[in-house]
VOTOR-132502 format. One record per residue: residue number from 1; x, y, z of N, C-alpha, C in turn. Coordinates in Angstrom, 3 decimals, padded with zeros to 6 digits, m for minus. Last residue first. Layout:
N
(NUM, (X, Y, Z), (X, Y, Z), (X, Y, Z))
...
END
This chain:
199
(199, (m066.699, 022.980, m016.217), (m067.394, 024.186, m015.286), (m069.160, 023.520, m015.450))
(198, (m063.405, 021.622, m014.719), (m065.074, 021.181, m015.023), (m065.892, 022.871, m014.786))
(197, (m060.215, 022.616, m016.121), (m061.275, 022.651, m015.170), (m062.541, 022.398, m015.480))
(196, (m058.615, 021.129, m018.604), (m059.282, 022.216, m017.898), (m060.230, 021.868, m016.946))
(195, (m058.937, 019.747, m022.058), (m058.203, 019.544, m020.348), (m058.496, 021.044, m019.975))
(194, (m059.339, 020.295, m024.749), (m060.479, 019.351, m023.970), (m059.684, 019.662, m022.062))
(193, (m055.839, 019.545, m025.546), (m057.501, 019.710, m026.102), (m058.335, 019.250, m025.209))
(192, (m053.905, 019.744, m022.504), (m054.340, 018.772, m024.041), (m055.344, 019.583, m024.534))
(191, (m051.569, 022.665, m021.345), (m052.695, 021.423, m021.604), (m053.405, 021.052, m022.427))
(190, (m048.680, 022.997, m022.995), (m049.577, 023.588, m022.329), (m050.896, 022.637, m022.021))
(189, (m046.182, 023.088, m024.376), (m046.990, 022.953, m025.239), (m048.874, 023.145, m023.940))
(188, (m044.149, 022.927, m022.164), (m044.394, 023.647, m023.115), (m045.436, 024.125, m023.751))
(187, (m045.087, 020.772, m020.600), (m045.080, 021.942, m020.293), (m045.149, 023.259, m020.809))
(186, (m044.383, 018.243, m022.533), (m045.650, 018.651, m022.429), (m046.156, 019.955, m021.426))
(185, (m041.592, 019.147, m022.969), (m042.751, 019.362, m024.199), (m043.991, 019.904, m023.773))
(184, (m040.583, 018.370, m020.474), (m040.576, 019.066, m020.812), (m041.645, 019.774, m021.894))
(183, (m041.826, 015.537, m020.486), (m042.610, 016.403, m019.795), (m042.042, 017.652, m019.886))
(182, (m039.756, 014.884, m022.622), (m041.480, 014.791, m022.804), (m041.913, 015.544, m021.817))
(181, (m037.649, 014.816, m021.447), (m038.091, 015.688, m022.801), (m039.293, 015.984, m023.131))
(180, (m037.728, 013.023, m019.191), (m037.449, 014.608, m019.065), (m037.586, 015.368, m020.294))
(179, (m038.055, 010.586, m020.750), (m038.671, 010.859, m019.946), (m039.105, 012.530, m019.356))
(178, (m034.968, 010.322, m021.568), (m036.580, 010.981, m022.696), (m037.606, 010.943, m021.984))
(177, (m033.430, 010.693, m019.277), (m033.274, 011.820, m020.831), (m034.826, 011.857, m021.530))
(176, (m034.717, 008.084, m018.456), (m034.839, 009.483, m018.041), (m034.778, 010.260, m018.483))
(175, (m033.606, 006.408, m020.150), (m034.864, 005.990, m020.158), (m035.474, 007.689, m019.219))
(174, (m030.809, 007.573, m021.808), (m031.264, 006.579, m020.988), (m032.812, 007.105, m020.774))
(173, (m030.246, 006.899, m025.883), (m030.232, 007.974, m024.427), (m031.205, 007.061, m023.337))
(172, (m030.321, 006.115, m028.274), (m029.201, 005.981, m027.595), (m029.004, 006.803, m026.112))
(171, (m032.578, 006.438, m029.610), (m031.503, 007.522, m029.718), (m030.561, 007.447, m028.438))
(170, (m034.048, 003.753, m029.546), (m033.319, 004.873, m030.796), (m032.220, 005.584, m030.740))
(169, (m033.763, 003.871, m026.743), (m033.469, 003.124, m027.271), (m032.729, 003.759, m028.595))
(168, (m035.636, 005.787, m026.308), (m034.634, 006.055, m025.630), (m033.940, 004.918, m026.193))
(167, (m038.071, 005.182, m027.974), (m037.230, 006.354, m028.125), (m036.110, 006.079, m027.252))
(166, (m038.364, 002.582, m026.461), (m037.907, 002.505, m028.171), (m037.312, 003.838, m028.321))
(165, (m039.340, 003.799, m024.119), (m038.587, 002.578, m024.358), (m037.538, 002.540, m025.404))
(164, (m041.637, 005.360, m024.852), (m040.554, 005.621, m024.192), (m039.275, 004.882, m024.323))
(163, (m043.615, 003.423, m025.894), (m042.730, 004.241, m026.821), (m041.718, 004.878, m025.949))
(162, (m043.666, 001.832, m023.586), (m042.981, 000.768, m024.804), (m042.923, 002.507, m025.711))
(161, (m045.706, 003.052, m021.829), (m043.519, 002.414, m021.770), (m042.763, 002.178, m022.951))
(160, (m047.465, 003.294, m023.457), (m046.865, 004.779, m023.173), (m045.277, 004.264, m023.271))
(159, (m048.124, 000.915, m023.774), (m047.873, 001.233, m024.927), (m046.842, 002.873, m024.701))
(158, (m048.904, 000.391, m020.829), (m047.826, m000.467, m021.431), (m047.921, 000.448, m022.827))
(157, (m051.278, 002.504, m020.301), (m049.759, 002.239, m019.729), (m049.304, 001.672, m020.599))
(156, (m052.388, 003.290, m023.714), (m052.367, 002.623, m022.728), (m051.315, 002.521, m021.996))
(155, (m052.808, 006.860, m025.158), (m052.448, 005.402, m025.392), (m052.555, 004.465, m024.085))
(154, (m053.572, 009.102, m025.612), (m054.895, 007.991, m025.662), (m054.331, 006.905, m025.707))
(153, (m052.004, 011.092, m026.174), (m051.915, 010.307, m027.180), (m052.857, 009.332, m026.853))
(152, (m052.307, 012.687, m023.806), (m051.913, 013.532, m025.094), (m052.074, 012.687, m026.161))
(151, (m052.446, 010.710, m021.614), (m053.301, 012.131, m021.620), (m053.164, 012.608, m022.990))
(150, (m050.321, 009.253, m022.318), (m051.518, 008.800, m021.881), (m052.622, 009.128, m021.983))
(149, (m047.736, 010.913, m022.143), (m048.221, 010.040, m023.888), (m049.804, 009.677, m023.526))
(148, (m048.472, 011.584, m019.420), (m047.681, 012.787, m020.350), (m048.955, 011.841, m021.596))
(147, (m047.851, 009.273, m018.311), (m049.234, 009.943, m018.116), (m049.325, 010.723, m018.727))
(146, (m045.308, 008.646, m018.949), (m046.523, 007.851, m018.864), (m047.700, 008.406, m019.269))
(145, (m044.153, 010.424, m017.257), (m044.096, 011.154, m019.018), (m045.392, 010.018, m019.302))
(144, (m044.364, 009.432, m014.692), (m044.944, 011.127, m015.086), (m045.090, 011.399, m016.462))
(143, (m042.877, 007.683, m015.059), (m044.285, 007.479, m014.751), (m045.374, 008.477, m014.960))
(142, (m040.400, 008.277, m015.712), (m041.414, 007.722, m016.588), (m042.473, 007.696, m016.296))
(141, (m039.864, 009.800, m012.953), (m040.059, 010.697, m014.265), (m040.755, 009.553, m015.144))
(140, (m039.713, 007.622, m011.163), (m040.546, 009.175, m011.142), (m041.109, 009.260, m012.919))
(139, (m037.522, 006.070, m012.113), (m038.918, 005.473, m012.285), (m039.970, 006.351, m011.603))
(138, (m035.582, 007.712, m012.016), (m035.936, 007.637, m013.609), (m037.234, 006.866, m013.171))
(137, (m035.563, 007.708, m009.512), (m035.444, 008.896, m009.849), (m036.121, 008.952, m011.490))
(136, (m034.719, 004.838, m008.692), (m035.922, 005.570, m007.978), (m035.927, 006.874, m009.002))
(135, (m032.433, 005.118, m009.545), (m033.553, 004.493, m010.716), (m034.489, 004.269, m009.878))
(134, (m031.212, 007.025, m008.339), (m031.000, 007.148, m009.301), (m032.077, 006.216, m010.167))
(133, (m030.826, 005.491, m005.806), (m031.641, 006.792, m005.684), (m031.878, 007.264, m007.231))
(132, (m029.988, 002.780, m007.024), (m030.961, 002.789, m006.428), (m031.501, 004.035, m006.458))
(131, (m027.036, 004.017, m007.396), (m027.655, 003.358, m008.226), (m029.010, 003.586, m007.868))
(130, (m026.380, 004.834, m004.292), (m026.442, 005.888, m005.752), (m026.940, 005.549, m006.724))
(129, (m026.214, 002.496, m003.557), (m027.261, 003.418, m002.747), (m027.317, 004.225, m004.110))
(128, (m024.172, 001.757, m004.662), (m024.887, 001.166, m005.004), (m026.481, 001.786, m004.661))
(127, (m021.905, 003.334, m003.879), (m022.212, 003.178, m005.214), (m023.394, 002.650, m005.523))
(126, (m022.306, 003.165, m000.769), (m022.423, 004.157, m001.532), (m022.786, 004.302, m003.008))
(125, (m021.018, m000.184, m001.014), (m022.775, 000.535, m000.949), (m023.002, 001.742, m000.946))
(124, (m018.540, 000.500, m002.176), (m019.323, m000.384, m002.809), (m020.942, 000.240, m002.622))
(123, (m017.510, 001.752, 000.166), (m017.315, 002.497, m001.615), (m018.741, 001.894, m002.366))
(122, (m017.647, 000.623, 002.344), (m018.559, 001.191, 002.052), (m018.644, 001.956, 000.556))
(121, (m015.822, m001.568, 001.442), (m017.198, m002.239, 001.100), (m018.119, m001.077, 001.518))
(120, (m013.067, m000.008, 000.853), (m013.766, m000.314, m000.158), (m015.672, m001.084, 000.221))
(119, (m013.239, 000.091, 003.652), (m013.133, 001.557, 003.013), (m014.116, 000.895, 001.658))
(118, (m012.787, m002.023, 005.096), (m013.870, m001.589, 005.401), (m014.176, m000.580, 003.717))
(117, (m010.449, m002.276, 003.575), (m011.257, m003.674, 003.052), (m012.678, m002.947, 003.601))
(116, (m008.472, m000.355, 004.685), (m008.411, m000.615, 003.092), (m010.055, m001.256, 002.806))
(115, (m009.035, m000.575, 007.546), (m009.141, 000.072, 007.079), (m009.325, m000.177, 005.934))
(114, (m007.567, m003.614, 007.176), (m009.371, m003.283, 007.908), (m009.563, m002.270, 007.100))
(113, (m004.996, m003.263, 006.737), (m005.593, m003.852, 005.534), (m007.151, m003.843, 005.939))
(112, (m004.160, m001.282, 008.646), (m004.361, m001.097, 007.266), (m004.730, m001.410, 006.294))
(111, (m004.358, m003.436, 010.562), (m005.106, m002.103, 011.187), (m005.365, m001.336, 009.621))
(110, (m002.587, m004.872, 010.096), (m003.781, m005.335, 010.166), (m004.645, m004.553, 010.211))
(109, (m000.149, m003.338, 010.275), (m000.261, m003.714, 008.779), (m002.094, m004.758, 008.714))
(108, (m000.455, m002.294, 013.206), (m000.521, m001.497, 012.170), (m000.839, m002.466, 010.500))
(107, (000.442, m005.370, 014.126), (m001.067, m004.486, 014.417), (m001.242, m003.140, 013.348))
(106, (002.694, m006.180, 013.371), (001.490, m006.662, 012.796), (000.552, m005.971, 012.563))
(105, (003.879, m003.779, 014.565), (004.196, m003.925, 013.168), (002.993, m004.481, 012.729))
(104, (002.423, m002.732, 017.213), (003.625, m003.423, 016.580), (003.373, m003.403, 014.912))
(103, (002.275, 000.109, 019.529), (001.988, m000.621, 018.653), (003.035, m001.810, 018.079))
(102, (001.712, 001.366, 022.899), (002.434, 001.342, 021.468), (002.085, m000.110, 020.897))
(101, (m000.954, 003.267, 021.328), (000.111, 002.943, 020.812), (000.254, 002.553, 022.735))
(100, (m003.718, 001.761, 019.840), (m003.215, 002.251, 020.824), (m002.371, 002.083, 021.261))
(99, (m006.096, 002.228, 016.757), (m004.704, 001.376, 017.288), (m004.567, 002.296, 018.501))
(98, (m008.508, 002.041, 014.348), (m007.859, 002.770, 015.803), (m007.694, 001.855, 016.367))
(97, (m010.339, 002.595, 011.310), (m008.947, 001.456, 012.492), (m009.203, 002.915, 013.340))
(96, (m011.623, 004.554, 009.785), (m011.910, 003.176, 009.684), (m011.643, 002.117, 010.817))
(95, (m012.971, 008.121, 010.638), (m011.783, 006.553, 011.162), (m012.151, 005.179, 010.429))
(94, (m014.610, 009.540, 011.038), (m014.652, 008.804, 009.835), (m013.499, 008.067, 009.216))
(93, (m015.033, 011.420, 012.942), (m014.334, 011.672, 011.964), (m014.123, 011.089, 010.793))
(92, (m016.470, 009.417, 014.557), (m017.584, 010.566, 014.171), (m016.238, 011.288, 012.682))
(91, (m015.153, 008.115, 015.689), (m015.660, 007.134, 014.697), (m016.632, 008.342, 014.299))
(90, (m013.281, 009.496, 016.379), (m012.446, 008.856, 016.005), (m013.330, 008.488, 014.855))
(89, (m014.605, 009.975, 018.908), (m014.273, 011.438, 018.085), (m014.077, 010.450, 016.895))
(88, (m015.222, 008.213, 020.282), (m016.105, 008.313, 019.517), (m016.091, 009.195, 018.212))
(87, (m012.170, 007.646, 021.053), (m012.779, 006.818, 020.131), (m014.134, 007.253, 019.499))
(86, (m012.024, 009.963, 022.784), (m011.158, 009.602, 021.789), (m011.905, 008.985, 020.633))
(85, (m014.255, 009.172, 024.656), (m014.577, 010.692, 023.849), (m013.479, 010.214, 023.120))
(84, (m013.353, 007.131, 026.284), (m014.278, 007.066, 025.333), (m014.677, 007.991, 023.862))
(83, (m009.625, 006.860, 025.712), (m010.811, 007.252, 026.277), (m011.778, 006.780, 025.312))
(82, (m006.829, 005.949, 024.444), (m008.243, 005.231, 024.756), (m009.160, 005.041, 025.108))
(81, (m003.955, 007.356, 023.678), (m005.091, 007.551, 024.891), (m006.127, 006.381, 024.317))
(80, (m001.784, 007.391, 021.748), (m001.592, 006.957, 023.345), (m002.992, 006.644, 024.205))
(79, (m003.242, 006.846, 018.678), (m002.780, 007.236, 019.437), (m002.879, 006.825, 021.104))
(78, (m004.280, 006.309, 015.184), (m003.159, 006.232, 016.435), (m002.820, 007.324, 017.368))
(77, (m006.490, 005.865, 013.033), (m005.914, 006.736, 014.034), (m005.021, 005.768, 014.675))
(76, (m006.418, 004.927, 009.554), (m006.127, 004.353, 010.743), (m005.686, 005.163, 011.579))
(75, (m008.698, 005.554, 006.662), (m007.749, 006.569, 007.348), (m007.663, 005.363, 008.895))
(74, (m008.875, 005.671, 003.401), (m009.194, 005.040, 004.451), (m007.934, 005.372, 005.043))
(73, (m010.725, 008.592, 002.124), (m010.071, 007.344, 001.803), (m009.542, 006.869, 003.088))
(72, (m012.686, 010.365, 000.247), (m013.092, 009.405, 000.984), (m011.750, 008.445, 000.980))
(71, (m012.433, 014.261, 000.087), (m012.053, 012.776, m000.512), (m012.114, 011.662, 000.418))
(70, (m013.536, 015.792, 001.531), (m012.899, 016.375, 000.753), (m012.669, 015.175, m000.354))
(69, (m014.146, 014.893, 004.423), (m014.955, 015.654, 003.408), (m014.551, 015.934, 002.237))
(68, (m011.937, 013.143, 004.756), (m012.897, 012.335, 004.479), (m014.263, 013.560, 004.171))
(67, (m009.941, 015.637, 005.639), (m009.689, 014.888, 004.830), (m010.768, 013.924, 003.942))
(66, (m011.733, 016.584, 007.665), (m011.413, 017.212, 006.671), (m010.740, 016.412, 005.383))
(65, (m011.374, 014.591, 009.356), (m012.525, 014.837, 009.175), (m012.931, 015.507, 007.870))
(64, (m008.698, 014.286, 009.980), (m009.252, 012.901, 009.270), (m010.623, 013.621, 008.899))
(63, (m008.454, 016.951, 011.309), (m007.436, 016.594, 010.032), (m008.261, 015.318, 009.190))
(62, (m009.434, 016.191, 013.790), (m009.931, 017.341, 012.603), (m009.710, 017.035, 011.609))
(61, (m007.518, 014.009, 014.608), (m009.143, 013.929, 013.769), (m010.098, 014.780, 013.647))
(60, (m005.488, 015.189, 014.454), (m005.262, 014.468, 013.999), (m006.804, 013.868, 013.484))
(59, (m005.434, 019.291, 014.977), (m004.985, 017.658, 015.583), (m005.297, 016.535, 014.802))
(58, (m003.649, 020.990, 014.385), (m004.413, 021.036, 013.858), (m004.980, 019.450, 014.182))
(57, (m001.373, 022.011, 016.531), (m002.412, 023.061, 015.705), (m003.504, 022.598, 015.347))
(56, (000.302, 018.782, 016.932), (000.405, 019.897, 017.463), (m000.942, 020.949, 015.899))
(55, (m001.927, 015.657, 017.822), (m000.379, 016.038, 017.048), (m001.039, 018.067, 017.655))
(54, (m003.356, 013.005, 018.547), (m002.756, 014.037, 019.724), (m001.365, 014.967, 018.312))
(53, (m003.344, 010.666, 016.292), (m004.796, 011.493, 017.033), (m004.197, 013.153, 017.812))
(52, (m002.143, 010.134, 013.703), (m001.709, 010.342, 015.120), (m002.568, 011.163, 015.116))
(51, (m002.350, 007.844, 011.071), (m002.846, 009.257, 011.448), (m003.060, 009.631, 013.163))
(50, (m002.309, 006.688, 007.794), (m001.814, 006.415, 009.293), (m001.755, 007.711, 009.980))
(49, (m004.111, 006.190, 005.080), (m003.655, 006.856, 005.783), (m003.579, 006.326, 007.923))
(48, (m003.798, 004.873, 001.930), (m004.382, 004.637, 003.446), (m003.643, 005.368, 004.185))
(47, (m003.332, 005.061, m000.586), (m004.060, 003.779, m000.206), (m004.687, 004.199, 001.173))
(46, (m002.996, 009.140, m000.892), (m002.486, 007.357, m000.760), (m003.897, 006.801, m000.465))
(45, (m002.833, 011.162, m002.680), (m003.748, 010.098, m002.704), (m003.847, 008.472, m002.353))
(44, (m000.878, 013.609, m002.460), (m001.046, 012.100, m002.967), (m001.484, 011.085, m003.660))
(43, (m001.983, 015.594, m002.241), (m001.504, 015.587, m003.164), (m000.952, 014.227, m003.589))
(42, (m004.179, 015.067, m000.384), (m004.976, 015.749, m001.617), (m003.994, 015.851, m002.519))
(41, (m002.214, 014.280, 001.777), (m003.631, 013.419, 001.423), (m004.107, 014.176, 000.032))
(40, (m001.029, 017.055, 002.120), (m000.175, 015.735, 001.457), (m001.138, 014.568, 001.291))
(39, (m003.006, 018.472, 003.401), (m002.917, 018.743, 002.023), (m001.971, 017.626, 001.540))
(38, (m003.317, 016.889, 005.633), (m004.813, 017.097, 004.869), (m004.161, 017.743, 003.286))
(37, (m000.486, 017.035, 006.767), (m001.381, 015.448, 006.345), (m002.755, 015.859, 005.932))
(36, (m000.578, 019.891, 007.448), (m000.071, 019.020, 006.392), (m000.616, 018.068, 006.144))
(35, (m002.630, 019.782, 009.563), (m002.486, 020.684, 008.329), (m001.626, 019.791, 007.348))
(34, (m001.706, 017.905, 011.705), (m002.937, 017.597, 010.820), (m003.070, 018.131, 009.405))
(33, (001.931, 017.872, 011.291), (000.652, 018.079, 012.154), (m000.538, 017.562, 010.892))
(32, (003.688, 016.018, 009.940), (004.072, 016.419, 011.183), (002.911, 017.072, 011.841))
(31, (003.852, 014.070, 007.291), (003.547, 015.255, 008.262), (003.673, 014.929, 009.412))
(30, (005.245, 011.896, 004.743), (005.114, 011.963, 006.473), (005.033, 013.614, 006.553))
(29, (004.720, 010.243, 001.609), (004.683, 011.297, 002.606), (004.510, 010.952, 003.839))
(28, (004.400, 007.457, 001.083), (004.803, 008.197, 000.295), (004.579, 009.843, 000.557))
(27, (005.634, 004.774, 002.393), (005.417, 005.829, 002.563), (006.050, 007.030, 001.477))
(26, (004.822, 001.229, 001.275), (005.317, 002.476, 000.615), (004.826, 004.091, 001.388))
(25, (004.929, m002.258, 002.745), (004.161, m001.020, 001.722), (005.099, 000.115, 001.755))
(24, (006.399, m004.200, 003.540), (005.856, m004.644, 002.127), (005.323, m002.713, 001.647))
(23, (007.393, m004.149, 006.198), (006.084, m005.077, 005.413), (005.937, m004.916, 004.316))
(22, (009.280, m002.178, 005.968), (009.597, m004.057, 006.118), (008.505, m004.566, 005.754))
(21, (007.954, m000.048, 005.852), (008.457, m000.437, 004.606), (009.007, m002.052, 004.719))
(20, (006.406, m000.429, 008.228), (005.640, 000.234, 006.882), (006.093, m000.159, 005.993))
(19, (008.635, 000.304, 010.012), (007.279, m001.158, 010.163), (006.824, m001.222, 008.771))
(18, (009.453, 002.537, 009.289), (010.514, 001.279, 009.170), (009.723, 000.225, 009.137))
(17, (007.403, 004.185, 009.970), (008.105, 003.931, 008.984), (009.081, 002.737, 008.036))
(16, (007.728, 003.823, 012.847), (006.664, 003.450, 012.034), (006.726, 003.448, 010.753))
(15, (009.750, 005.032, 013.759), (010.041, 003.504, 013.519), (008.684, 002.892, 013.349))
(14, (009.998, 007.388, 012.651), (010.652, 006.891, 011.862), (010.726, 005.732, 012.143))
(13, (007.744, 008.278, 014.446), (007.681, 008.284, 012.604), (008.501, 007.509, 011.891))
(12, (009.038, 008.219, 016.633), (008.009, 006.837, 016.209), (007.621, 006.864, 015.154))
(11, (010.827, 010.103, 016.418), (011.327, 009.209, 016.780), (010.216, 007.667, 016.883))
(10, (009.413, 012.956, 015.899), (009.991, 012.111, 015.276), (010.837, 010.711, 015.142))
(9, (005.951, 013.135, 016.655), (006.853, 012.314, 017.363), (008.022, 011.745, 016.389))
(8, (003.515, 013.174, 015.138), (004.147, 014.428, 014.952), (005.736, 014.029, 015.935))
(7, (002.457, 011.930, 012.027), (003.237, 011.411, 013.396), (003.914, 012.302, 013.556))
(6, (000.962, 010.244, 009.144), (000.421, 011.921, 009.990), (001.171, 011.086, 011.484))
(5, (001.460, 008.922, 005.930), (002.333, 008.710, 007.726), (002.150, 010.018, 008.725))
(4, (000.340, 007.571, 003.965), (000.602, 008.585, 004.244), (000.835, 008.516, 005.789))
(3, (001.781, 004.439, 001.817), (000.609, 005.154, 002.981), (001.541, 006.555, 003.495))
(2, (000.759, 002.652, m000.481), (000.992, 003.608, m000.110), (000.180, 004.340, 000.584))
(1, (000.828, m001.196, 000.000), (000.000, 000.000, 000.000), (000.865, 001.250, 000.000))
END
């Protein structure tokens, strides 16, 4: 992995470092407070970030908080304490891991591959939530243009779908694009012959 190394302690940076590269992964920046490790995270883009809770100005899960508004990527706190308020801060910042130093080698390279493996399975249902709100969204609008061809053309549900269908088909556009054209139109073009209020 390349990992970004937030350790404001230069004497455990460098033997967290040393853990980092005997196992196998790649520091490809070390800060020294939160400030940095939020802009060396945006110029990076490591795999995973290692991230000392207690550092100096800008502390370590401000820094993760800001970091995970900005770009989602998987972040392991470290640090000395183990209060409650630590850890909740930890899981309100949008921590994947939290380790309590001191640490070993294993525990960090386990603590990075959680992080990594949580990170990606919420990637996954984010993506997938996004799918879902998204064809909740197109199955609005057809239903609405439905009624659009229904009202304007006398046709039947299933015949309304089926020209929707084929137009978006035709022209190579998704089932919403022509969904949103039509009730555009039919805004345009104003109510049917005959539509209006009963007097």
């Amino acid at each position: 992995m390349r990992v970004l190394l937030a350790e404001d302690d230069p004497v455990i940076a460098l033997g967290l470092e040393r853990a980092l590269t005997d196992l196998g992964h790649e520091v490809v920046a070390r800060a020294e407070d939160g400030l940095t490790a939020i802009r060396l995270a945006g110029e990076f883009l490591p795999d995973a970030i290692l991230m000392d809770v207690h550092m100096p100005g800008c502390d370590g899960l401000t820094a993760s908080r800001e970091i995970s508004a900005r770009r989602r990527l998987p972040i392991v706190a470290i640090t000395a304490f183990d209060g409650v308020d630590v850890v909740q801060g930890a899981i309100d910042a949008g921590v994947a891991a939290y380790l309590v130093k001191p640490v070993t080698a294993r525990q960090v390279d386990s603590a990075l591959r959680l992080a990594v493996s949580r990170h990606g399975e919420f990637e996954a249902m984010r993506a997938e939530v996004g799918r879902l709100a998204e064809a909740l969204e197109t199955r609005k609008l057809v239903e609405r243009a439905k009624g659009v061809l229904m009202r304007r053309a006398g046709l039947t549900e299933a015949e309304a779908f089926g020209r929707i269908q084929r137009r978006a088909r035709d022209t190579n556009r998704r089932m919403a694009a022509v969904a949103q054209e039509l009730l555009a139109a039919d805004e345009l073009l104003g109510p049917a012959a005959g539509a209006g209020p009963c007097r």
